[in-house]
C-alpha positions in Angstrom: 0.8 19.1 -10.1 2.3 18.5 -13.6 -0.6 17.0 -15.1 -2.6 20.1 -14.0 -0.4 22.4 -16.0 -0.2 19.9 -19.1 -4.0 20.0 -19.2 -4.1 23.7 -18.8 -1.4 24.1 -22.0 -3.2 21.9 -23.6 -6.6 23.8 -23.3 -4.6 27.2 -23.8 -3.8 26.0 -27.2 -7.4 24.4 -28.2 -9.0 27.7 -27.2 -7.0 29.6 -29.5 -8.6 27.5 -32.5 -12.0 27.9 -31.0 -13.5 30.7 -33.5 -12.3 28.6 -36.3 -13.6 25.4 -34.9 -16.8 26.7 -33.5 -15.7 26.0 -29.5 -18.5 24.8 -27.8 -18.1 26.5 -24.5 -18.9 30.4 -23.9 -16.4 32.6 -23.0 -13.4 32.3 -20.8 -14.9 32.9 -17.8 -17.1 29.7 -18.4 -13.7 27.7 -19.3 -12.1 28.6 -16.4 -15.2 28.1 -13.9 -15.7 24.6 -15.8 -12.3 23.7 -15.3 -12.1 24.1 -11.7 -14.7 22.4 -11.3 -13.7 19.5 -13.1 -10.0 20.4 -11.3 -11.9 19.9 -7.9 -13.9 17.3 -8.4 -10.9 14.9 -9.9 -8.8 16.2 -6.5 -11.1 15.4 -4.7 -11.5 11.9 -6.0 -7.8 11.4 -6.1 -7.6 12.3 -2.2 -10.6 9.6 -2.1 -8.3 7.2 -3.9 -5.3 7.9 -2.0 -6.8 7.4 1.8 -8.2 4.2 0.2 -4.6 2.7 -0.5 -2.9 3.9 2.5 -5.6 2.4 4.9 -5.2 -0.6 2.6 -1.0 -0.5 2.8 -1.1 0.0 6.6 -3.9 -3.3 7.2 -1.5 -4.9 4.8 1.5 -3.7 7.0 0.0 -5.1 10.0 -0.3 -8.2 8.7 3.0 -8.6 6.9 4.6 -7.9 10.5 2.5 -10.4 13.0 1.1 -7.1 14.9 -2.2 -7.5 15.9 -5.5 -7.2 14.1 -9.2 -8.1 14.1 -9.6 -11.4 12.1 -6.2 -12.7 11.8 -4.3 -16.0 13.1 -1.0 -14.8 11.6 0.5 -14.1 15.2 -0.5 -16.9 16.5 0.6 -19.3 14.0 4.3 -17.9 14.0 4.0 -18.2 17.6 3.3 -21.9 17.0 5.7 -22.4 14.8 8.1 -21.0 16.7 7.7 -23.0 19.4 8.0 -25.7 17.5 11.1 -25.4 16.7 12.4 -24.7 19.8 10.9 -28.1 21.6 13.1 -29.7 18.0 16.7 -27.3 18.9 15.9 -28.7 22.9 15.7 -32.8 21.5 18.6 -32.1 19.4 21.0 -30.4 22.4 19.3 -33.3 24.7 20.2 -35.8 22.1 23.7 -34.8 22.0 23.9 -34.6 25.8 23.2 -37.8 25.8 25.6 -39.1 23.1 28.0 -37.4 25.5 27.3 -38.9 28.3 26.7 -42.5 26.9 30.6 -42.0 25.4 31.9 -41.1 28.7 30.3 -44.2 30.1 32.0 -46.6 28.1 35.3 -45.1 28.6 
């Protein structure tokens, strides 16, 4: 990754000042043990952080779309609704049906 490599720089450079500075690690065997450590241990938690959001994103996903899931009503609401709205498209076609016919009737 990019940060890695900025961080590194960034280290490379503050070591170089460390005998004037008084650096408070040991040598550069230390640094570079420390490092990847601290390297690993923010990987790891970034991995952590990252299966988090994507089970997150795909519940999320699931919802958005009206596929199934534990807890939710979502489906079954739009199924409703959708209903609904055909029984109203069926009274309007009927209605006309019968403007129709009632026209015809008088003629």
């Amino acid at each position: 990754m990019a940060t890695y490599s900025l961080a590194n720089e960034r280290l490379r450079i503050l070591t170089g000042f460390r005998g004037g500075w008084g650096w408070p690690w040991g040598g550069e065997k230390t640094n570079e043990r420390l490092l990847d450590r601290q390297a690993a241990a923010f990987t790891a938690s970034v991995q952590h952080v990252e299966a988090e959001l994507s089970a997150q994103i795909r519940y999320l996903t699931q919802v958005a779309t009206g596929q199934p899931h534990e807890g939710s009503s979502y489906s079954s609401r739009k199924d409703c609704q959708m209903a609904l709205k055909r029984v109203d498209y069926a009274r309007l076609k009927l209605s006309e049906v019968a403007r129709t016919c009632e026209q015809m009737l008088e003629n």
